[in-house]
C-alpha positions in Angstrom: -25.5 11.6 -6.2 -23.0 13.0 -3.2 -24.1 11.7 0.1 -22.4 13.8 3.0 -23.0 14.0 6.6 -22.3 17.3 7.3 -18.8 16.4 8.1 -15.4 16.2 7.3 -14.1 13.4 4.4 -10.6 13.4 5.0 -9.7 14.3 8.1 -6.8 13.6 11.2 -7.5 11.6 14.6 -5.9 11.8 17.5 -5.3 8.6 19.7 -6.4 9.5 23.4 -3.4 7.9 25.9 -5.3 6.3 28.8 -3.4 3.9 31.3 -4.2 0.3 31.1 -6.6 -2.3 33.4 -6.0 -4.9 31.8 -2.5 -5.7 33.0 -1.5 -2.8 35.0 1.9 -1.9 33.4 4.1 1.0 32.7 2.0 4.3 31.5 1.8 4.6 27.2 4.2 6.3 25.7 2.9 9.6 23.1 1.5 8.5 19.9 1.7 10.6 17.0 -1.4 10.9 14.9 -3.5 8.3 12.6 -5.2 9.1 9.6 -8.8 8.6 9.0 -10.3 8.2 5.5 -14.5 8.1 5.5 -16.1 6.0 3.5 -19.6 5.5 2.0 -22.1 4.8 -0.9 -23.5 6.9 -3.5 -26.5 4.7 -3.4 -27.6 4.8 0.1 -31.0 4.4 1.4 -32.7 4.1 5.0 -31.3 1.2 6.8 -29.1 0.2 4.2 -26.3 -0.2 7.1 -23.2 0.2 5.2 -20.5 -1.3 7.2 -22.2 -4.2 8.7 -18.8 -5.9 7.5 -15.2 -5.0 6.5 -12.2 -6.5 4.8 -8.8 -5.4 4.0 -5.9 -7.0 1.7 -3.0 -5.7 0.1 -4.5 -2.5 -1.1 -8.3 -3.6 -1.7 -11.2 -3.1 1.4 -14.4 -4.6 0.7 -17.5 -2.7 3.0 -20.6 -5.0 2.7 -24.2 -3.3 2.8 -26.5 -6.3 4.7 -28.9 -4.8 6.9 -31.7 -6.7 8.2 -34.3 -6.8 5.7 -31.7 -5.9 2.7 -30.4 -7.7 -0.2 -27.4 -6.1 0.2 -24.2 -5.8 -1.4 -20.5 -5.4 -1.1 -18.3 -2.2 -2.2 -15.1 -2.5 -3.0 -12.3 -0.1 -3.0 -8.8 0.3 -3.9 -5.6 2.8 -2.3 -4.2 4.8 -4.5 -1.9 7.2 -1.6 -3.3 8.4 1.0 -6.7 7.7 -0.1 -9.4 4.9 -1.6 -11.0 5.4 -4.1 -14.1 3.2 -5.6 -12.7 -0.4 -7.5 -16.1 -2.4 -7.8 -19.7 -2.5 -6.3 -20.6 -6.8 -6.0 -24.3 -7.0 -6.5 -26.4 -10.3 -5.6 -26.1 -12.5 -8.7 -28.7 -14.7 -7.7 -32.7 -14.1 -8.9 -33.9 -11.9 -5.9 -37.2 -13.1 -5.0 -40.2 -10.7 -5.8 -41.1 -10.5 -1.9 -38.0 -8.8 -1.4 -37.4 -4.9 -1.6 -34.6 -3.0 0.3 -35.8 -2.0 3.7 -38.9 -4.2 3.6 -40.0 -4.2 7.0 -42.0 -7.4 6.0 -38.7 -9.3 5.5 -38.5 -12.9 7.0 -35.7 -14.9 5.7 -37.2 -16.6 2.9 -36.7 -13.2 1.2 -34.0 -10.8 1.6 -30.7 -12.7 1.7 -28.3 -10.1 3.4 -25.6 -10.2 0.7 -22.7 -8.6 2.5 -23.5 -9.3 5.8 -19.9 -10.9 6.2 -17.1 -10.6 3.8 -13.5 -11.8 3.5 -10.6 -11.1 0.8 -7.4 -12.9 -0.1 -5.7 -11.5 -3.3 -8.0 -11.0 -5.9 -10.7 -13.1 -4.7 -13.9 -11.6 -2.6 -16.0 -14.1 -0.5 -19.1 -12.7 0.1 -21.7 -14.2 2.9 -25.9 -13.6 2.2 -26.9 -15.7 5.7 -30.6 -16.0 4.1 -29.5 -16.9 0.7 -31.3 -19.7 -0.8 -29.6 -23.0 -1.2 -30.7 -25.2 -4.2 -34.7 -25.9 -3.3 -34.0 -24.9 0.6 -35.1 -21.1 1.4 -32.8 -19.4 3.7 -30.0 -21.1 4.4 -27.3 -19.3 3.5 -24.8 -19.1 0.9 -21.4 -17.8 0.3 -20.6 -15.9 -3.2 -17.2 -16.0 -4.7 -16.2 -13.2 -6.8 -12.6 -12.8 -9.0 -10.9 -10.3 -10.5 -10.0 -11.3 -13.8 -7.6 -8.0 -15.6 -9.7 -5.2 -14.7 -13.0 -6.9 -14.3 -14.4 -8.7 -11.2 -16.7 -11.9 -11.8 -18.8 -13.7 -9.8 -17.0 -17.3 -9.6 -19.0 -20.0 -7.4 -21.8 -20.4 -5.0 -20.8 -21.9 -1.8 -23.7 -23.9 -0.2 -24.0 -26.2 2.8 -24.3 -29.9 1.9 -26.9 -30.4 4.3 -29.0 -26.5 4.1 -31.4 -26.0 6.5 -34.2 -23.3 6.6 -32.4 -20.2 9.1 -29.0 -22.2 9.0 -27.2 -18.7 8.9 -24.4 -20.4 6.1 -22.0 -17.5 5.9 -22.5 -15.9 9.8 -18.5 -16.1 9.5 -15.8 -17.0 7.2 -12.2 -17.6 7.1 -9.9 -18.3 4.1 -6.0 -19.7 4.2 -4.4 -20.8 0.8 -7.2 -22.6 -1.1 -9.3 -23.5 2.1 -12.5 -21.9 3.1 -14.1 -22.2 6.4 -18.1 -21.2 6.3 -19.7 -21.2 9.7 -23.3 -21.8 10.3 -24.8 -21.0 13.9 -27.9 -21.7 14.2 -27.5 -25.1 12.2 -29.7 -28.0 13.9 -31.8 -26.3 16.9 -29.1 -23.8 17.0 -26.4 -25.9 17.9 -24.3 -24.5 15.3 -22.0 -26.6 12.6 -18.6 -25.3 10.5 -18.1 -26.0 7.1 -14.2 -26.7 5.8 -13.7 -26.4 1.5 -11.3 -27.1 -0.2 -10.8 -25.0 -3.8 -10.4 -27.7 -6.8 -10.3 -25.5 -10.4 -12.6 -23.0 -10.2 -14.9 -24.2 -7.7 -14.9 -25.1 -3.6 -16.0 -28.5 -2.8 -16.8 -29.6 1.1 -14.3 -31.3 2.9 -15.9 -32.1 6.4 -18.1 -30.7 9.1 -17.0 -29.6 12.2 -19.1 -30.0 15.4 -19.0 -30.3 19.0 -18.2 -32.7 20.7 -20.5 -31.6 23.8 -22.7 -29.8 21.2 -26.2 -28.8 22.9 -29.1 -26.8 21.6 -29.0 -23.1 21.2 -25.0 -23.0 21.8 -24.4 -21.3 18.3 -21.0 -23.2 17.2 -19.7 -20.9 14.5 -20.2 -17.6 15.9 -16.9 -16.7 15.1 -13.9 -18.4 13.3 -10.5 -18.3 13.3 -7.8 -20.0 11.2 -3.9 -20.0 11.3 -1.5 -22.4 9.7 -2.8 -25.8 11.2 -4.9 -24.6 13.8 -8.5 -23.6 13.4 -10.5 -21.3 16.0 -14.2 -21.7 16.7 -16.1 -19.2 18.9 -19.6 -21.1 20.3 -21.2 -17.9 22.4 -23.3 -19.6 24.2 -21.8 -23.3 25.3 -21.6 -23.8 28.9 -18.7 -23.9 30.9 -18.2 -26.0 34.3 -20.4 -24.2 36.4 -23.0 -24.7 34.2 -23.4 -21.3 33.1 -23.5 -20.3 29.3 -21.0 -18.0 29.4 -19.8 -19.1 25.8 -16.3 -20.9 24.7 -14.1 -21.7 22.3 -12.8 -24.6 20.8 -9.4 -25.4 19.0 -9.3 -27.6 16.4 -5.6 -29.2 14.4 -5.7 -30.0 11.3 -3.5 -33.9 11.4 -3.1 -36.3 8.9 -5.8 -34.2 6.6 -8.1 -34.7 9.8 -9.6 -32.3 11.6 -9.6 -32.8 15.1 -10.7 -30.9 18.4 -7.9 -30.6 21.2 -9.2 -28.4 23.7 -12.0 -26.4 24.8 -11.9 -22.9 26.5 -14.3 -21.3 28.6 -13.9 -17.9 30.6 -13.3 -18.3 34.6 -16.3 -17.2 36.4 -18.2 -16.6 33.4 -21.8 -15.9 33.8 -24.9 -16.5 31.8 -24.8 -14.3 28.4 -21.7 -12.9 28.7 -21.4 -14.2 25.0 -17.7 -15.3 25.3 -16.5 -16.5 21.8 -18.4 -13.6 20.2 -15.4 -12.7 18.0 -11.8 -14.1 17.6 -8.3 -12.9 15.9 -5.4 -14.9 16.1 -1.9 -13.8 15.2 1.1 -16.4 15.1 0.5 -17.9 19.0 -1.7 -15.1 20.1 -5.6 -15.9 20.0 -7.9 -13.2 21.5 -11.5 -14.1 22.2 -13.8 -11.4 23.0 -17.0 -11.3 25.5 -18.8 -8.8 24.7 -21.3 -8.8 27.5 -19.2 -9.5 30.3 -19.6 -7.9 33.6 -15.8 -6.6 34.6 -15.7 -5.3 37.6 -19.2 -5.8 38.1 -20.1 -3.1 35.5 -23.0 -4.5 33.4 -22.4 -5.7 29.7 -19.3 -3.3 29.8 -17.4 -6.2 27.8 -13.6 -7.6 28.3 -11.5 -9.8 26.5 -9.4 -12.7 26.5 -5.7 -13.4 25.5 -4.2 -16.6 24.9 -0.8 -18.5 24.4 -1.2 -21.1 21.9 1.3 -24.1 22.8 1.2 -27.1 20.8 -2.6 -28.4 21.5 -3.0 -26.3 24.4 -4.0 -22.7 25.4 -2.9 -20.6 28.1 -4.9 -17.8 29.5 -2.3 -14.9 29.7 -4.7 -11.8 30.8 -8.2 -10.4 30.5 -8.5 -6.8 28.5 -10.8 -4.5 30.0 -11.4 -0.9 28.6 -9.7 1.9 31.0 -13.0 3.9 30.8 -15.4 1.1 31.1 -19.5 1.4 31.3 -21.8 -0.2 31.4 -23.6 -1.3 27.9 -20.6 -0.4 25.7 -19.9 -4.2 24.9 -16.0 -3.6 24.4 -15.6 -7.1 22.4 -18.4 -6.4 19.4 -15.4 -6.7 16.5 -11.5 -7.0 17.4 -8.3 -7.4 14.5 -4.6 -7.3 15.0 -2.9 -4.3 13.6 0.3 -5.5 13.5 1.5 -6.4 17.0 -1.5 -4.1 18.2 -4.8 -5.6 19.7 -8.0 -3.9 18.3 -11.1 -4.1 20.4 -14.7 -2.6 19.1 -16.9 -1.1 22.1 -19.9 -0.5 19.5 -21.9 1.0 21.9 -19.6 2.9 23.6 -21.2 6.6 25.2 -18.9 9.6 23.7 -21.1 11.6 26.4 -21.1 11.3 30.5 -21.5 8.8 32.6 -25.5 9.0 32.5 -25.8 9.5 29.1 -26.3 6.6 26.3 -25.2 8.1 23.4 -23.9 5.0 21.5 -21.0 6.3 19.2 -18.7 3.6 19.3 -14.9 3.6 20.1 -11.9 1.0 19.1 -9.5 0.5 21.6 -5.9 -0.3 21.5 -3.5 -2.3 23.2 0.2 -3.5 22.9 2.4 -6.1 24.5 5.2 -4.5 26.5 8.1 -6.1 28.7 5.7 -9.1 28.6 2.3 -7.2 29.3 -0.7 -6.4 27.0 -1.3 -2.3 27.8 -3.9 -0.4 26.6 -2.2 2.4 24.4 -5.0 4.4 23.0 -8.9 4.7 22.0 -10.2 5.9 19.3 -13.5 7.6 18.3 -14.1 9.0 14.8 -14.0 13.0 14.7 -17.4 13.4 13.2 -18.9 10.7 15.3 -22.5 11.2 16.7 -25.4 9.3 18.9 -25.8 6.3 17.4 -23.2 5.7 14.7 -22.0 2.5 16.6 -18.8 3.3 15.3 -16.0 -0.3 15.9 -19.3 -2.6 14.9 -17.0 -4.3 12.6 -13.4 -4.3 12.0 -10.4 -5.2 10.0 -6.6 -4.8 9.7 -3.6 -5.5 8.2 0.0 -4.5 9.0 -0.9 -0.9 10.5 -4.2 -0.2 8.6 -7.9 -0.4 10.1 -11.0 -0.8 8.5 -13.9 -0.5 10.6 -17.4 0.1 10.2 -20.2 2.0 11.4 -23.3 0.7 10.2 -25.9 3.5 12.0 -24.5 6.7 10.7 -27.4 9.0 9.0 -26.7 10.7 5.8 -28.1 13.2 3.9 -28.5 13.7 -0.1 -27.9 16.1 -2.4 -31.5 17.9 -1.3 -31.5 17.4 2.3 -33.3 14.4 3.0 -32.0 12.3 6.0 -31.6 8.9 5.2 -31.1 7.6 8.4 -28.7 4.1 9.2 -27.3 4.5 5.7 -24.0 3.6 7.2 -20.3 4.4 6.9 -16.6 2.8 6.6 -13.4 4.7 8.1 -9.8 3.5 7.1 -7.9 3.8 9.8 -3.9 3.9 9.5 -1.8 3.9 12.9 1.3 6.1 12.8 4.7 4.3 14.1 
């Protein structure tokens, strides 16, 4: 069955060149145009929300399918060109409980697990997160599925499982993989303080190593929204942790990885952060450059318009080097949903971001771009997909590698073959910046 959305499949993008606020530099030079590639599912159905994740590596891109109430799955595809075309669909290999239907607006998490709802690739090995997964007797905990491709057929491999599950642990809300480790974050972990999970991968199989927490963990300070992990150094957004003045503004903590120990140097908050401004929502870090998003920051005074943070990583410290901030900012865009290095470009997802004017919310979604320049972080473009439209939250998630994007847009409405709107089906775009 051909889904389409009225729209173009393949189609060409132009960047939009707006002058930078975050560091108030020399104007962007002309961009030539990207490519855009769309997308989607065969199998769609209302709220399916294709594109709640994305991952790229080498030439594969996984798109996971985990809306609320789903059980979800994970669609991989590989380039061939200029285009992608389908490599694999990863269902849920566990026993789906009988409660549980697609779109089951009855769903609580003992049900639907929300297979896809993160996702992660390195090589020929898929990690797949279903946040209300069971975990041996313990409903809705979380799980993480691993999934290899062995000659042309993928397998599922292992389940990963916290060795302490708890009921609404969200195991699998983020994951990060380097060589044969395997960080597994769960948020709401012990009143919703929040825990990490390191593995290590022994044969076939990923056995726990330690787990991270706090050091000042409190309740409701969702340690593990986000993760990060580069050579020695591991990243660790907690959106809601207080800062100095007392306010839950959100933070981020750094962890080094000494003498096969794990251990916490430093903790980052955002100056003047406010209540909510969910600092710590999502992280990228590229050699010595960390970015931390806040998605619901207040720049400028403009409400839940959304910023984020760049840091220097020196030995066990951080330095804050500048604050990004869209060029166009409103209010209720939260620039800081998803970001990804490009290269030596900084992506940053405004998911709610209004195509329309000032008074309209619209909610299409943009990604914005910026690049370091004679020391300075400039925004160089935004982007918003050519058949975008209210409500697509287009930039909801994101990933990249070398000058390709993936990102996703988990609202968009499709129709089928007979006209039937099947609305929040979802949609991916590949994304490939031109030099």
């Amino acid at each position: 069955m051909a889904l389409t959305k009225t729209r173009f499949v393949v189609i060409i993008l132009i960047v939009f060149l707006t002058m930078s606020v975050g560091i108030v530099g020399a104007a962007p030079k002309e961009h030539s145009p990207l490519t855009e590639f769309w997308l989607t599912t065969d199998d769609a159905f209302k709220n399916a929300e294709y594109g709640r994740s994305v991952a790229i590596d080498g030439n594969l891109v996984a798109v996971g399918m985990g809306g609320d109430g789903a059980v979800g799955a994970v669609y991989l595809y590989k380039r061939q060109g200029m285009i992608y075309v389908p490599e694999a669909t990863l269902d849920f290999p566990d026993a789906i409980p009988g409660a549980c239907t697609d779109n089951d607006p009855e769903n609580d998490f003992g049900n639907c697990p929300e297979f896809g709802r993160t996702v992660a690739i390195q090589g020929n090995t898929v990690f797949v997160g279903a946040r209300f997964a069971q975990a041996g007797t313990t409903q809705g905990a979380g799980a993480v599925y691993v999934f290899k491709k062995n000659k042309n057929t993928w397998r599922y491999e292992d389940k990963v499982v916290s060795p302490a599950p708890q009921t609404e642990d969200n195991f699998g809300r983020a994951l990060a993989i380097q060589g044969n480790l395997l960080v597994v974050t769960a948020r709401k972990n012990t009143a919703e303080r929040g825990a990490v999970y390191v593995f290590e991968k022994k044969g076939d199989q990923y056995v726990h190593k330690v787990t991270l927490e706090a050091s000042d963990s409190a309740d409701g300070d969702y340690f593990g929204q986000s993760v990060g992990l580069q050579g020695s150094f591991l990243v660790i957004g907690a959106r809601n942790t207080a800062g100095p003045n007392g306010a839950t503004a959100g933070g981020f903590y750094l962890f080094r990885q000494k003498g096969g120990q794990w251990i916490e140097v430093t903790k980052m908050t955002p100056p003047g952060g406010k209540n909510d401004d969910q600092y710590g929502f999502a992280i990228a870090i590229n050699g010595d450059t960390i970015v931390v998003t806040a998605r619901r920051a207040d720049p400028s005074g403009v409400k839940n318009a959304g910023a984020a943070y760049v840091y220097s990583l020196k030995g066990d410290s951080v330095e804050l080097v500048t604050k990004l901030i869209a060029s166009d900012a409103r209010a209720n865009d939260e620039f800081g949903q998803s970001v990804a290095f490009a290269g030596d470009v900084i992506a940053v997802g405004a998911w709610k971001y209004d195509v329309g004017t000032i008074d309209e919310k619209t909610g299409e979604g943009s990604i914005y771009l910026f690049h370091q320049k004679g020391g300075q972080w400039i925004q160089i473009g935004k982007i918003i997909a050519s058949d975008g439209m209210p409500g697509d939250e287009f930039g909801y998630s994101l990933a990249a590698q070398g000058n390709r994007m993936v990102t996703g847009a988990h609202k968009v409405d499709l129709f089928s073959p007979d006209g039937e709107l099947i609305t929040d089906a979802g949609a991916a775009y590949m994304l490939t910046l031109k030099p």
